[in-house]
C-alpha positions as CSV (number, residue, x, y, z in Angstrom):
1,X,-56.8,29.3,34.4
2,X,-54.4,32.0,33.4
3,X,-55.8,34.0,30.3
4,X,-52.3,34.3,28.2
5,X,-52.4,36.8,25.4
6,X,-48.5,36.0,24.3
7,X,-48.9,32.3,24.5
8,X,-48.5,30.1,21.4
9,X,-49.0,26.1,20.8
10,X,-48.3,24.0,18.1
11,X,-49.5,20.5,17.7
12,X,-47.7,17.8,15.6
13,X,-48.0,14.6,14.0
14,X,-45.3,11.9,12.8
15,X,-42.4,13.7,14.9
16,X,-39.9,10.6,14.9
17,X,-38.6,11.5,18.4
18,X,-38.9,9.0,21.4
19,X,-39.8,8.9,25.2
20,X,-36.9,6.8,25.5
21,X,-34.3,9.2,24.7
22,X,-32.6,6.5,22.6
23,X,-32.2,9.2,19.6
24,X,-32.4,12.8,20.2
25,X,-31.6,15.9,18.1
26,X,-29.1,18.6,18.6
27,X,-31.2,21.1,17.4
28,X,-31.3,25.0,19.0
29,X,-34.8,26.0,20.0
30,X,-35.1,28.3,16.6
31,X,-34.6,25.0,14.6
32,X,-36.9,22.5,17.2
33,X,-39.8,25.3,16.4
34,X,-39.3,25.4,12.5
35,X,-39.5,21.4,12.6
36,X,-42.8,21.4,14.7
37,X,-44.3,24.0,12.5
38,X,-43.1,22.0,9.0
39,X,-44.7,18.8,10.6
40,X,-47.9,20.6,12.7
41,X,-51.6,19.3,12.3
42,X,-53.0,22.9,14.7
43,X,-51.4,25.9,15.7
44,X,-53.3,28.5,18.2
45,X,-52.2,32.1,19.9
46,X,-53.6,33.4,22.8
47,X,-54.7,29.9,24.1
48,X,-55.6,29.3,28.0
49,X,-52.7,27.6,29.6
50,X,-53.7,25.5,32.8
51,X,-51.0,26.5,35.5
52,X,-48.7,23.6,36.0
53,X,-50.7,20.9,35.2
54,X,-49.9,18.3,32.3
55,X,-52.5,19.0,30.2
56,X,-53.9,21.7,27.7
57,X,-57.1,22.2,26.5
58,X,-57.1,23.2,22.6
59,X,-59.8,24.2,20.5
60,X,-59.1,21.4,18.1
61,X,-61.5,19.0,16.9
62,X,-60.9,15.6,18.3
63,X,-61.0,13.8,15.4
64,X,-58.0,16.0,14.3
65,X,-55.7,16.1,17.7
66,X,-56.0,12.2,18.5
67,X,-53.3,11.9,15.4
68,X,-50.9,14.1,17.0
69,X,-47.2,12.7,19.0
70,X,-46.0,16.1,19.7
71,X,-46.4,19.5,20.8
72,X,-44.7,22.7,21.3
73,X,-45.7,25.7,23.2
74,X,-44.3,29.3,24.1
75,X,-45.6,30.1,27.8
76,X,-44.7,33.6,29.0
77,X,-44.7,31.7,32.9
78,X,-41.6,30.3,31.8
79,X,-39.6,33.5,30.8
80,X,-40.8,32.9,27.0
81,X,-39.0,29.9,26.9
82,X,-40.4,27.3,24.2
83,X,-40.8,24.0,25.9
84,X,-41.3,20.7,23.5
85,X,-43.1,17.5,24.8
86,X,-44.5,14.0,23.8
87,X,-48.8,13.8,23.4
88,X,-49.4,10.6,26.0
89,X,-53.3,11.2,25.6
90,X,-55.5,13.2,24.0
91,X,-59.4,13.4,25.4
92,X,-62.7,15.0,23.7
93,X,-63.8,17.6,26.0
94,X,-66.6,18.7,23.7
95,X,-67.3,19.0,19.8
96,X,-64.6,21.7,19.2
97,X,-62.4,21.1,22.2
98,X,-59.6,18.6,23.2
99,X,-57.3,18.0,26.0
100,X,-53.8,17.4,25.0
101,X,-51.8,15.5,28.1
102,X,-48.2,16.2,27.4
103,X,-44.6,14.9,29.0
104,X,-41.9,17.3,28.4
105,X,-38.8,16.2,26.6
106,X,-36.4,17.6,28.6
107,X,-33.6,17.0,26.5
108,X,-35.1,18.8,23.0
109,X,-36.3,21.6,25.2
110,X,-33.0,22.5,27.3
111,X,-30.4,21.7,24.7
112,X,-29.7,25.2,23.7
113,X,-28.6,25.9,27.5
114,X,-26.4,22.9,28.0
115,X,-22.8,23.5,29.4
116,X,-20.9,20.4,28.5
117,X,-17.9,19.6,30.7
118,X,-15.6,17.0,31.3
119,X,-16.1,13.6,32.7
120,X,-15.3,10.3,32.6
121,X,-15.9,9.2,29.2
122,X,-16.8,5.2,28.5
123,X,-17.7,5.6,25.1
124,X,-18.3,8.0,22.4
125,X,-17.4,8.6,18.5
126,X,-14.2,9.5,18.2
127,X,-13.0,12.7,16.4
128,X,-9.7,10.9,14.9
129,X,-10.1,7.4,13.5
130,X,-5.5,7.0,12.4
131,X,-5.3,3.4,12.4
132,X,-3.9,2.3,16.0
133,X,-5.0,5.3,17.7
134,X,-7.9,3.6,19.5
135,X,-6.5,0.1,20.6
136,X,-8.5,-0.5,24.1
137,X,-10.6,-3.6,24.4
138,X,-13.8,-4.0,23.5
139,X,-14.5,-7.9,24.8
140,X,-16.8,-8.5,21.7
141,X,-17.1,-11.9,20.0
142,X,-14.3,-12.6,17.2
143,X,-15.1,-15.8,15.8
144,X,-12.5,-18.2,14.4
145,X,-9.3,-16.7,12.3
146,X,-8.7,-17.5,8.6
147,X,-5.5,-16.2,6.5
148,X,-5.6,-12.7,5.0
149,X,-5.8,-12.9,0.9
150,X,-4.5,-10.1,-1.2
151,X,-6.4,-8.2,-4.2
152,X,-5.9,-11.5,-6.2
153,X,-7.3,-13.8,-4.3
154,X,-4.2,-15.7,-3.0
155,X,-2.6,-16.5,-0.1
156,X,-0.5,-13.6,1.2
157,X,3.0,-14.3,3.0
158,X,1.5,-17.9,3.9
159,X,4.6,-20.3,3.8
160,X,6.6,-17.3,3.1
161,X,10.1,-18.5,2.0
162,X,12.4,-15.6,3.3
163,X,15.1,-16.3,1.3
164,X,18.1,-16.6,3.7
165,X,18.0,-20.4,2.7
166,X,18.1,-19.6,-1.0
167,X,21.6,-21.4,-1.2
168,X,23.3,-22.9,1.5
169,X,27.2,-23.6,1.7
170,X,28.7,-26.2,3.7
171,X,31.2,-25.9,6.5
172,X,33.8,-28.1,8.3
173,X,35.4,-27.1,11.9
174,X,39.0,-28.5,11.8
175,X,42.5,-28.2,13.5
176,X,44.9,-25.8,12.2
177,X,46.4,-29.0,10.8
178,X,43.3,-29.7,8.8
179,X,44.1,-26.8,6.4
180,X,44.6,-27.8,3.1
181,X,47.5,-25.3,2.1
182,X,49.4,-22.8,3.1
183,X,47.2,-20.0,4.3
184,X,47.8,-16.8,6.5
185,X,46.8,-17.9,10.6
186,X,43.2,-16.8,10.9
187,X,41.7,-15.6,13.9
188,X,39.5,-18.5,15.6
189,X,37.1,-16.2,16.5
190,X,33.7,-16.6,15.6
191,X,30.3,-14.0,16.8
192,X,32.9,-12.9,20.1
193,X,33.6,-16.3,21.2
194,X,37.2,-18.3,21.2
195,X,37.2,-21.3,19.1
196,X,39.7,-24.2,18.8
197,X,39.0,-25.2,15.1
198,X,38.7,-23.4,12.1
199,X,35.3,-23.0,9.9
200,X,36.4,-23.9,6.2
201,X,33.6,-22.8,4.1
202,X,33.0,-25.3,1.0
203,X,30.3,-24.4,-1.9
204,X,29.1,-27.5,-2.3
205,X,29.2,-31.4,-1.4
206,X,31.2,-32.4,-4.1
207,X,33.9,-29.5,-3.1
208,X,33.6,-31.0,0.6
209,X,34.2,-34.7,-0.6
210,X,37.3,-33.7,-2.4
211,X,38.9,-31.8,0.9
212,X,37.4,-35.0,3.3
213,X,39.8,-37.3,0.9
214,X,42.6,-35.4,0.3
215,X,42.8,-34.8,4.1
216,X,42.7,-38.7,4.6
217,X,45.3,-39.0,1.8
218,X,47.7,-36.7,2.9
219,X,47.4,-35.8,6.5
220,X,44.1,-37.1,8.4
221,X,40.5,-37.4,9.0
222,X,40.4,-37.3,12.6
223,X,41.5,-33.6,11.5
224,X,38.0,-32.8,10.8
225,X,35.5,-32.7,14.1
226,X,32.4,-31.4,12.0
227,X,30.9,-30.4,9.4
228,X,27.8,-28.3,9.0
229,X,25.0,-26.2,6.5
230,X,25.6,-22.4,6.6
231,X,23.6,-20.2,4.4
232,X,25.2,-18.7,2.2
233,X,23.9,-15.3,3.4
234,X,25.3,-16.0,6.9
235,X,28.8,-16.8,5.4
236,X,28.3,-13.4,3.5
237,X,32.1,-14.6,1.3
238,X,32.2,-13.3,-2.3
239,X,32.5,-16.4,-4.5
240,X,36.0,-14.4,-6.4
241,X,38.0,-15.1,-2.8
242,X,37.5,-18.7,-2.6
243,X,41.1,-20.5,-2.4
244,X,41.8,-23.0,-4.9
245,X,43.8,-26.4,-3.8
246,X,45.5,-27.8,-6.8
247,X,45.1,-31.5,-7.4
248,X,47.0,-33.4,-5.5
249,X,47.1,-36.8,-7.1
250,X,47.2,-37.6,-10.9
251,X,43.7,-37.3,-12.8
252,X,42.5,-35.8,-9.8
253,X,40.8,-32.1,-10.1
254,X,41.3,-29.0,-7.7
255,X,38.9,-27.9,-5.5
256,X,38.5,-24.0,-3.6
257,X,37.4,-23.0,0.1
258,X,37.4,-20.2,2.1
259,X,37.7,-19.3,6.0
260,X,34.4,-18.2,7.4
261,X,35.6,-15.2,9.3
262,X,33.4,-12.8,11.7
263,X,35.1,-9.7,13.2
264,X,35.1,-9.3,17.0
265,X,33.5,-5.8,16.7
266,X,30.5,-7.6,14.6
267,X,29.0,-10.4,16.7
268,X,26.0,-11.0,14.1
269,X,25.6,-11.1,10.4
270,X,23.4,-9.1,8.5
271,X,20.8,-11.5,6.2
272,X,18.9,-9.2,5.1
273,X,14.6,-8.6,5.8
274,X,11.1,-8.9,4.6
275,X,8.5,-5.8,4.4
276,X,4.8,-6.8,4.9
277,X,2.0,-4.4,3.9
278,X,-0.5,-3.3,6.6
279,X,-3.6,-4.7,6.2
280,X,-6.6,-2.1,4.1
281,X,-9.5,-5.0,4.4
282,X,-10.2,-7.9,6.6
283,X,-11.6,-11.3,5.1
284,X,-13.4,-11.9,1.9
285,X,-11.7,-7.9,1.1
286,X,-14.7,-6.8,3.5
287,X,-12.9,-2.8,3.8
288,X,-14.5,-1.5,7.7
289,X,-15.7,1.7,8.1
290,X,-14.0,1.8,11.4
291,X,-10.6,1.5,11.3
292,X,-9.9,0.2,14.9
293,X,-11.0,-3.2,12.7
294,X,-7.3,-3.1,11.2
295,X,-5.9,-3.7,14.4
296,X,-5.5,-6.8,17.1
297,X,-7.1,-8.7,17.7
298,X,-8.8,-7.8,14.5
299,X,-5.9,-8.8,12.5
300,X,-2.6,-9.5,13.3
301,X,0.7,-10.9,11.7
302,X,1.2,-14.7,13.0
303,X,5.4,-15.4,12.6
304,X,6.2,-19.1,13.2
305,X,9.5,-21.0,13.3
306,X,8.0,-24.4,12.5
307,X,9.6,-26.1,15.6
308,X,6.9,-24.8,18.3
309,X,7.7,-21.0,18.2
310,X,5.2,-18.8,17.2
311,X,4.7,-14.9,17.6
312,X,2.0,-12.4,17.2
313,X,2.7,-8.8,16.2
314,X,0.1,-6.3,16.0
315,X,-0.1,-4.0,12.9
316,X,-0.6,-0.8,14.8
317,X,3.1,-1.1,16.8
318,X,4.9,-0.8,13.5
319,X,6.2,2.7,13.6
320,X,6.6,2.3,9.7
321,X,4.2,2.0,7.0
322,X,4.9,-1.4,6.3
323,X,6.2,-4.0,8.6
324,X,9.3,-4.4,8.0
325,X,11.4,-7.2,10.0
326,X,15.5,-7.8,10.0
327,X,17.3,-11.1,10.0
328,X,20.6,-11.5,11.9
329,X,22.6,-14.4,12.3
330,X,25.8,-15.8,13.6
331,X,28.1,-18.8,12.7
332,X,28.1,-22.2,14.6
333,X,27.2,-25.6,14.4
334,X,23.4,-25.0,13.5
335,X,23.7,-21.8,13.5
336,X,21.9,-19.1,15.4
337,X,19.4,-17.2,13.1
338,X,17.3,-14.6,14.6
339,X,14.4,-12.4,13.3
340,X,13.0,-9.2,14.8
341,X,10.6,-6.2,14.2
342,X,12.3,-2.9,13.4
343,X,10.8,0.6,14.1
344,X,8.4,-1.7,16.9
345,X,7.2,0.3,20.0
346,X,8.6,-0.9,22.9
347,X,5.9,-2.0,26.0
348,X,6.6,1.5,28.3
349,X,8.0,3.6,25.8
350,X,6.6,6.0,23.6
351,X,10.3,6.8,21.9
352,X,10.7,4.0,19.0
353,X,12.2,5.8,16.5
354,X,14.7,4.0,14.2
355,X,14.9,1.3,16.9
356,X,15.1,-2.7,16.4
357,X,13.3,-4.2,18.9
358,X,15.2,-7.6,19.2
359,X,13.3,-8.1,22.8
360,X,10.1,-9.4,20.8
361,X,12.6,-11.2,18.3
362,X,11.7,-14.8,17.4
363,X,14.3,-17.7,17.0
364,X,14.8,-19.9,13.8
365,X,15.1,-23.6,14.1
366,X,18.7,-25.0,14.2
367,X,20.3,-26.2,10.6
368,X,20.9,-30.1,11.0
369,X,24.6,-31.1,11.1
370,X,26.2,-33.7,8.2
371,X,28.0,-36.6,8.0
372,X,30.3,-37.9,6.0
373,X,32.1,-41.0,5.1
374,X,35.6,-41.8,6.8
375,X,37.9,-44.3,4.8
376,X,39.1,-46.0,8.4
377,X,41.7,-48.2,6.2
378,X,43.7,-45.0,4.3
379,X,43.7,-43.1,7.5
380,X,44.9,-45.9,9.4
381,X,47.6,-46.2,6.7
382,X,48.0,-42.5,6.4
383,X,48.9,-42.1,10.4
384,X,50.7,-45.1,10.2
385,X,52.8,-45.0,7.5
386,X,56.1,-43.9,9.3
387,X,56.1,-46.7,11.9
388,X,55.0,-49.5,9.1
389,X,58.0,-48.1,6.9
390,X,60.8,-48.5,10.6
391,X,59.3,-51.6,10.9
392,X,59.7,-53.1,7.5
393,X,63.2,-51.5,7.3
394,X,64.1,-53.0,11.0
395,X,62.9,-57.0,10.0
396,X,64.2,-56.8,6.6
397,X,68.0,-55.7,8.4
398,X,67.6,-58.5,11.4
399,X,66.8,-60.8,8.0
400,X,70.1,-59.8,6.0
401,X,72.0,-59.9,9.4
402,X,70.8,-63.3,9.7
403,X,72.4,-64.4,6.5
404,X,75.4,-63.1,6.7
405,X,75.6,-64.4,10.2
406,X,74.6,-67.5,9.9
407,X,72.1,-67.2,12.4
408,X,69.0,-68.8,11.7
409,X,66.9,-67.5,14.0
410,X,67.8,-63.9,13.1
411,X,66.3,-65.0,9.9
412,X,63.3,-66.6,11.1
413,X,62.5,-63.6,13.8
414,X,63.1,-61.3,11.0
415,X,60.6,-63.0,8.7
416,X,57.7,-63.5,11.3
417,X,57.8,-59.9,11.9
418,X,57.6,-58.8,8.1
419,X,54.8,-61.3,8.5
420,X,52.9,-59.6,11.8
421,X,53.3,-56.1,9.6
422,X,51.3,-57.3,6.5
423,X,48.9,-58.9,8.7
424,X,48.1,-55.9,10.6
425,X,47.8,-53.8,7.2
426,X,45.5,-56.2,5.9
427,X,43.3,-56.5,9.1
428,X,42.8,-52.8,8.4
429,X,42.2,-52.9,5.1
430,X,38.9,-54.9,5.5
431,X,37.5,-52.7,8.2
432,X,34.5,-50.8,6.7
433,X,34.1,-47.4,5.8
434,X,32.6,-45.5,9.0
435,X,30.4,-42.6,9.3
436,X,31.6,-39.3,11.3
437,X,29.2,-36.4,12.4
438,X,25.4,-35.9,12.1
439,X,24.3,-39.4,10.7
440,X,20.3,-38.7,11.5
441,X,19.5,-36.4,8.2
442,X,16.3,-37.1,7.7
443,X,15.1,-33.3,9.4
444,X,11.6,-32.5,7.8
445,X,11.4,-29.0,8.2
446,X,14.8,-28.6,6.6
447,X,13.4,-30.8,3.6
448,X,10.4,-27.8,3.5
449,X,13.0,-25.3,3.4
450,X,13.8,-24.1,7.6
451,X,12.7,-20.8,7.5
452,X,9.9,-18.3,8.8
453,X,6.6,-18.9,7.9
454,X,4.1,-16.0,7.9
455,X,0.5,-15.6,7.8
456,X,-1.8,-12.5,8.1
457,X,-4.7,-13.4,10.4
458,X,-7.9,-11.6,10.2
459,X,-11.3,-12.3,11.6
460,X,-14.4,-13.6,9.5
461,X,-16.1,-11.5,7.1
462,X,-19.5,-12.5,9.2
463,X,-17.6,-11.0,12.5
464,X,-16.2,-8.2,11.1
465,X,-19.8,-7.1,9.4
466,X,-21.0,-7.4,13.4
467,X,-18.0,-5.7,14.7
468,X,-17.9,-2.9,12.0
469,X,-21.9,-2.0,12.4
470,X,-21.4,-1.9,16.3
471,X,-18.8,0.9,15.9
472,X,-20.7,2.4,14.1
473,X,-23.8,2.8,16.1
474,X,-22.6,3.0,19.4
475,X,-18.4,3.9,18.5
476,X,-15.9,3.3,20.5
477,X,-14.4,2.4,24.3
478,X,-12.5,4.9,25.4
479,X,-12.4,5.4,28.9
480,X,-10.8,8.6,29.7
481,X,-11.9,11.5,31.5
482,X,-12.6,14.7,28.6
483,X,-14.9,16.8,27.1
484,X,-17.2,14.5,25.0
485,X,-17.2,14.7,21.4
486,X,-21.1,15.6,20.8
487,X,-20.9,17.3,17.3
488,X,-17.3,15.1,15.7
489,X,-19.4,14.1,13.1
490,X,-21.4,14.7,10.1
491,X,-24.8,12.7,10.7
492,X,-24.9,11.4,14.5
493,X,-22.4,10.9,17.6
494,X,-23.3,8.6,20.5
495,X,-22.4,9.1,24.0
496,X,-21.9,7.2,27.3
497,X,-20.9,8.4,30.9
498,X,-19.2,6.4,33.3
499,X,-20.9,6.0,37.1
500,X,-22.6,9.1,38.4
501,X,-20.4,11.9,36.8
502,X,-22.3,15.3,35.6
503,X,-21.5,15.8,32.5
504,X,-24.4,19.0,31.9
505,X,-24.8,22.1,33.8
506,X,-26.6,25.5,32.7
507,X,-29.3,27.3,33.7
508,X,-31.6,24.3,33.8
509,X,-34.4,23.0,36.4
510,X,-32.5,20.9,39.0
511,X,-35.0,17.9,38.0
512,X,-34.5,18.3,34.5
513,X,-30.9,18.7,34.7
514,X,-30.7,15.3,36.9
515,X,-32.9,14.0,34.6
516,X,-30.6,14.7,31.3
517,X,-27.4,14.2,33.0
518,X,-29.1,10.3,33.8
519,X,-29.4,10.2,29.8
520,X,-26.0,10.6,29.1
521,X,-24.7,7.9,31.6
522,X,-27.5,5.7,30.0
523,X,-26.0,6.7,26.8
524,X,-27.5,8.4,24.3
525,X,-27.5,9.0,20.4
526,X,-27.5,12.3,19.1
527,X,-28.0,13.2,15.1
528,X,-27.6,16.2,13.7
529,X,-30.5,16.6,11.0
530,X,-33.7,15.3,11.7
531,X,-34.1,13.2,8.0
532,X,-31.6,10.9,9.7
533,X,-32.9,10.3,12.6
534,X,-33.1,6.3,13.7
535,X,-31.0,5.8,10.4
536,X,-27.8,3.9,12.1
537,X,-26.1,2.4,8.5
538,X,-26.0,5.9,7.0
539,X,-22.4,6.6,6.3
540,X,-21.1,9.1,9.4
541,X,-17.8,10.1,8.4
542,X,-15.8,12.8,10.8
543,X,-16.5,16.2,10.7
């Protein structure tokens, strides 16, 4: 027994500290000493302290020391370090004396000599929360998706009509012939491509059925070798240019058209965009503490072109703060509309600014063709109408010849083929009516307007409750090699290291230090004020 006259214990009860290390304080010895004396049940100087044994005798009654959990002592053996340790058993050793068996928290003791380095960090709570900063896997449960809803309670960019169909013109592809008027020779150039025919842009159907039979009228229909929808976006033509074609029959009115007409410098049109807010809540407007919540696979924007093309873009790649997507498109049969993300990080590089990321573009569905109606009997009689007139000219003179002749079968040749002439007109003149172009209209996602359809997707309200307190308790995966954050914020911080890294050195016993370097790779949750301690909801925020 050593007789120590600068000794000093203090026994405590209710000390909310565990064996387990799961929460520990990052207290300095000064402040672990002023907690044990605000919570202690006995305090003693000069006591007798048993060399290195586990155990203390006290002269505390017993019926006073079996209530205490902790206990903190000053032992000039140990350079006048204080040393703080758990009661595991307390026995009566007479009326005024008890033995205190102790197990030394090793953390709480050695804290205010720890050297923190670096090593390889699994997971910790991170000092900078920015929205996309912290995107690494977490392989947690997500649940089923539902659509975002805005502050109002409705549907947000679900079925989303972009626009670019707002008005659609109609266009036929025909020979230079085909033109209706005079015009200056365009260029049959269309998005950097030669074309034989020439896109005549019409405004509407009734515009297009007056061109269709004044081209069978006056020159012909086999001049027109399709016609299809173009919106009017696409044909970007101010309605003031449109060319008007006088009427040209009586009681007939005019009708205008235009050339659709796209530069060879300027393969695509512009059609304009769409911005979409970035998300502030997930499901059920549940706002997450943690704001890794607001990215994927979180939430995510969900672009589909209704004819088996879908695409997910991920909030946290938008360089911009909103999520703002362009629409290009060039002219053709169908057309060829395209929408992609601008200001949206490239895979591999880190320099996105002011850049349109056509690589994770997604393609709209084609714009069906048309028909239209082609009077076979008119342009039979319009291409015709030449050789029916020699030929009526040339039996009507071998009829007169006849006569004057006296040749009767002059006459009667002459006669038979007047006769074979109106025949063949009126063979053609009961021939139906025959359908040219696209005849199959009946396209169902043009009838629901052929466009983009876009939905926010966000996890359950349920999940993300799950999701948002794990984060909070034990924050996030990180997997780097640093210098842990063990004081980022205000209330607690909670730490893990990866395989057999030492992340603590000082001047520490070497089985103590192995012993609190074993915590850390265990992981371990440190608060910062004691009234907190085991509290895990309590709001953290970053220091």
């Amino acid at each position: 027994m050593i007789d120590n006259k600068n000794s000093e214990i203090i026994l405590c009860s209710g000390i909310k500290l565990d064996k387990n290390y799961e929460n520990v304080l990052s207290y300095n010895e000064e402040q672990m000493v002023n907690l044990c004396r605000n919570n202690s049940i006995y305090t003693a100087r000069e006591y007798s302290f048993l060399g290195n044994t586990n155990y203390i005798d006290i002269e505390c009654p017993y019926e006073s020391a079996m209530y205490s959990n902790y206990v903190a002592f000053l032992n000039p053996t140990f350079g006048n370090k204080w040393i703080f340790a758990w009661v595991t058993d307390v026995k009566l050793i007479n009326p005024k004396t008890s033995r205190i068996f102790f197990e030394i928290d090793v953390f709480s003791t050695w804290y205010s000599r720890f050297n923190v380095g670096q090593a390889f960090i699994e997971r910790e709570h991170v000092s900078d929360d920015t929205v996309g900063l912290h995107t690494l896997p977490e392989n947690l449960e997500l649940g089923e998706y539902i659509t975002q809803t805005d502050n109002n309670d409705t549907v947000v960019d679900n079925l989303t009509d972009l626009g670019y169909l707002g008005d659609v013109w109609l266009v036929a592809g025909v020979s230079e012939i085909g033109i209706p008027i005079a015009t200056p020779v365009q260029e049959k150039k269309y998005s950097g491509i030669n074309s034989g025919l020439l896109y005549l842009v019409f405004k509407n159907g009734t515009e297009l059925d007056k061109y269709i039979k004044d081209t069978e009228r006056n020159l012909s229909e086999s001049n027109i070798y399709t016609v299809f929808i173009i919106p009017k976006k696409l044909a970007n033509i101010p309605e003031a240019s449109f060319i008007t074609v006088p009427a040209s029959v009586e009681d007939d009115i005019p009708y205008s058209f235009q050339f659709a007409y796209m530069p060879d410098s300027n393969y695509e049109n512009d059609m304009g965009g769409i911005g979409i807010g970035k998300p502030e809540f997930l499901d059920n407007h549940y706002v997450p503490v943690n704001k890794k919540l607001l990215t994927f696979p979180y939430c995510y924007l969900n672009i589909t072109n209704n004819v088996g093309i879908t695409k997910d873009y991920h909030y946290e790649l938008f360089n911009t703060s909103d999520c703002e997507f362009k629409i290009l498109g060039a002219i053709g049969v169908g057309c060829s509309i395209k929408m992609y993300p601008k200001d949206y990080a490239f895979k591999g590089n880190d320099d996105t600014s002011n850049a349109d990321n056509k690589l994770h573009g997604i393609d709209a569905s084609k714009l069906p063709t048309c028909g239209w109606i082609s009077d076979s009997y008119t342009n039979w009689l319009t291409s015709n109408s030449v050789n029916i007139g020699l030929s009526a000219t040339r039996d009507l003179f071998q009829v007169s010849a006849g006569i004057v002749s006296g040749n009767p079968m002059g006459i009667v040749g002459g006669f038979l083929g007047i006769a074979n002439t109106m025949s063949t007109i009126y063979e053609h003149s009961l021939q139906p009516a025959s359908a040219r172009g696209g005849v199959n209209q009946g396209d169902l996602v043009f009838a629901r307007r052929n466009t983009f359809n876009i939905y926010k997707m966000s996890i359950k309200r349920e999940n993300a409750i799950i999701i948002d307190r794990y984060f909070s308790r034990f924050g996030y995966k990180v997997n780097i090699v640093k210098t842990p954050n063990l004081n980022s914020r205000s209330k607690f911080n909670f730490i893990k290291v990866g395989g057999m890294d030492e992340l603590i050195s000082g001047n520490i016993p070497a089985s103590d230090l192995e012993k609190i370097n074993s915590l850390f790779r265990k992981g371990i949750t440190i608060f910062h004020n004691y009234s907190d301690i085991g509290n895990y909801t309590i709001s953290n925020p970053i220091v």
